[in-house]
C-alpha positions in Angstrom: 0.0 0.0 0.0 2.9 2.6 0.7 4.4 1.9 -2.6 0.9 2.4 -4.3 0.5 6.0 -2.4 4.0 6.7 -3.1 3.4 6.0 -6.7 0.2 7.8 -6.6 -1.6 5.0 -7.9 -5.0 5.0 -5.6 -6.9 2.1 -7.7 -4.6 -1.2 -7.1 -5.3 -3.6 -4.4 -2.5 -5.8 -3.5 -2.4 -9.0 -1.4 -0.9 -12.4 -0.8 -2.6 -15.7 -0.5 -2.9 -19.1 -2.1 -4.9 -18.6 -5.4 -4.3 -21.9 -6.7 -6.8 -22.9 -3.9 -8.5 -20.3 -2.4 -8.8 -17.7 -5.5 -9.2 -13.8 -4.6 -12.5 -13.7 -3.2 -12.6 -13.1 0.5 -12.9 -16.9 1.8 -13.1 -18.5 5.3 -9.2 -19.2 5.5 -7.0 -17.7 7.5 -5.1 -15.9 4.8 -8.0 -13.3 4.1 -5.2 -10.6 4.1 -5.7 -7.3 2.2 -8.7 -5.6 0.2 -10.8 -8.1 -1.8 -12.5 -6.9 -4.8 -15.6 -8.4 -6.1 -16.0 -11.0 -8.9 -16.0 -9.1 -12.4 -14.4 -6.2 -10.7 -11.2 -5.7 -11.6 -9.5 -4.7 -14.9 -6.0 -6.9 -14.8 -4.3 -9.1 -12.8 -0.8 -10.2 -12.4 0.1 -13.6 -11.8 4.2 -14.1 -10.5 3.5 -17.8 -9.9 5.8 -21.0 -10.6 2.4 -22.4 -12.6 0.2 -19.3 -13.1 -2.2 -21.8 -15.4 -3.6 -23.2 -11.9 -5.1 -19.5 -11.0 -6.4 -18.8 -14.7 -10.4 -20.1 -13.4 -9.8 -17.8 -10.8 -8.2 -15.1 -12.5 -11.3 -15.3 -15.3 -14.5 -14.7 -12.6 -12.8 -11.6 -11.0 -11.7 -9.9 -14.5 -13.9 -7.3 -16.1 -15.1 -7.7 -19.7 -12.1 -6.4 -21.7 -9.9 -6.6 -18.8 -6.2 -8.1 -19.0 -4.2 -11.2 -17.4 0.0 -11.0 -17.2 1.7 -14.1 -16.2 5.4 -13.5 -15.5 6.9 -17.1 -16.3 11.2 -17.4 -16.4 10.5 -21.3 -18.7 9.4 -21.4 -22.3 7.6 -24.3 -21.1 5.7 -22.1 -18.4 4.9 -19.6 -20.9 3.5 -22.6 -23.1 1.4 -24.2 -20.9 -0.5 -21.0 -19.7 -1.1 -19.8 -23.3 -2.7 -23.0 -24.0 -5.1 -22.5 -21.3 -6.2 -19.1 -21.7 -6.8 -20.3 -25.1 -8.8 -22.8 -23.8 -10.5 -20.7 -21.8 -11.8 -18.1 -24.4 -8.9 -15.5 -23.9 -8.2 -13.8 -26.6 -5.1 -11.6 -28.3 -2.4 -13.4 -26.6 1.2 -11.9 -26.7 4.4 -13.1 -25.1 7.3 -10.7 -24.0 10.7 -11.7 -23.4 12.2 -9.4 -20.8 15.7 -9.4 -20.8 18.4 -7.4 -18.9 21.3 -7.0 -20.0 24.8 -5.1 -19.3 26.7 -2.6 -21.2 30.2 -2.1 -20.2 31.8 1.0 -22.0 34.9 0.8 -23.8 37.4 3.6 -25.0 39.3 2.6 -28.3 41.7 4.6 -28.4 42.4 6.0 -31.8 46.0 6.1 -33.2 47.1 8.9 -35.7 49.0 8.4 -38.8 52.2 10.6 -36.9 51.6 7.3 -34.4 51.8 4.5 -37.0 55.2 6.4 -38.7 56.7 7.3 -34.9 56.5 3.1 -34.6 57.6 2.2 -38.1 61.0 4.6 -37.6 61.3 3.1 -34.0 61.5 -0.8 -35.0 63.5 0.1 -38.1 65.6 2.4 -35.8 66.1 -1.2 -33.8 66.5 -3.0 -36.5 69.9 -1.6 -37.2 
C-alpha cells in the first residue's frame, strides 16, 4: 500500500494468498489478508507464480469484460502451458514478452594517428639496425 500512495496510484489492491486454492475472493481461510474486490471487478491481474495456469479459473470470474491477465513465467515451457489455457478458456489476443536485462560495459578505443603509426615504423627500423 505505501508503494501504491507513493506512486500515486489509488486504484490497485495488493495481497498475498494461495490462489491456486482459495482464488481472490474473501474466503473462510486464515489468509484473508488485504482488500478483496468483487468478482467481475477488476481490470488486470498479475500472476508471478511457478504455474500461473492453476489460478487462470480464478483469475477469469474476478476480470472485467475487456480486462487483461500478465503471467510472469522465467521457462518457455511455463509460458507454453499458460497460453494453451487461456486459449482454452476463451482468452483472446495473446502476446508473449521476453524481458531481458542485460549489461553494457563502455569501452574507450583509443584511436591512433597516422604521426603514431610512422613514430612506430621509424622506432622498430631504428632497432632494427
Amino acid at each position: 500500500k505505501e508503494l501504491f500512495a507513493k506512486l500515486k496510484i489509488n486504484q490497485a489492491t495488493c495481497f498475498w494468498r494461495d490462489v491456486y486454492t482459495n482464488g481472490f475472493l474473501k474466503g473462510d481461510d486464515d489468509q484473508n489478508q488485504g482488500e478483496f474486490p468483487l468478482e467481475n471487478s477488476v481490470d488486470a491481474i498479475f500472476l508471478d507464480l511457478p504455474q500461473p495456469w492453476l489460478a487462470l479459473d480464478h483469475s477469469k470470474k474476478m476480470i472485467k469484460k475487456g480486462g487483461r491477465i500478465c503471467c510472469f513465467s522465467p521457462c518457455i515451457e511455463q509460458v507454453q502451458k499458460t497460453a494453451v489455457d487461456l486459449k482454452q478458456q476463451g482468452w483472446k489476443n495473446l502476446e508473449t514478452l521476453e524481458c531481458l536485462k542485460r549489461h553494457f560495459e563502455r569501452r574507450v578505443k583509443q584511436e591512433q594517428s597516422l604521426f603514431d603509426d610512422v613514430q612506430k615504423k621509424v622506432c622498430t627500423e631504428q632497432n632494427k639496425r
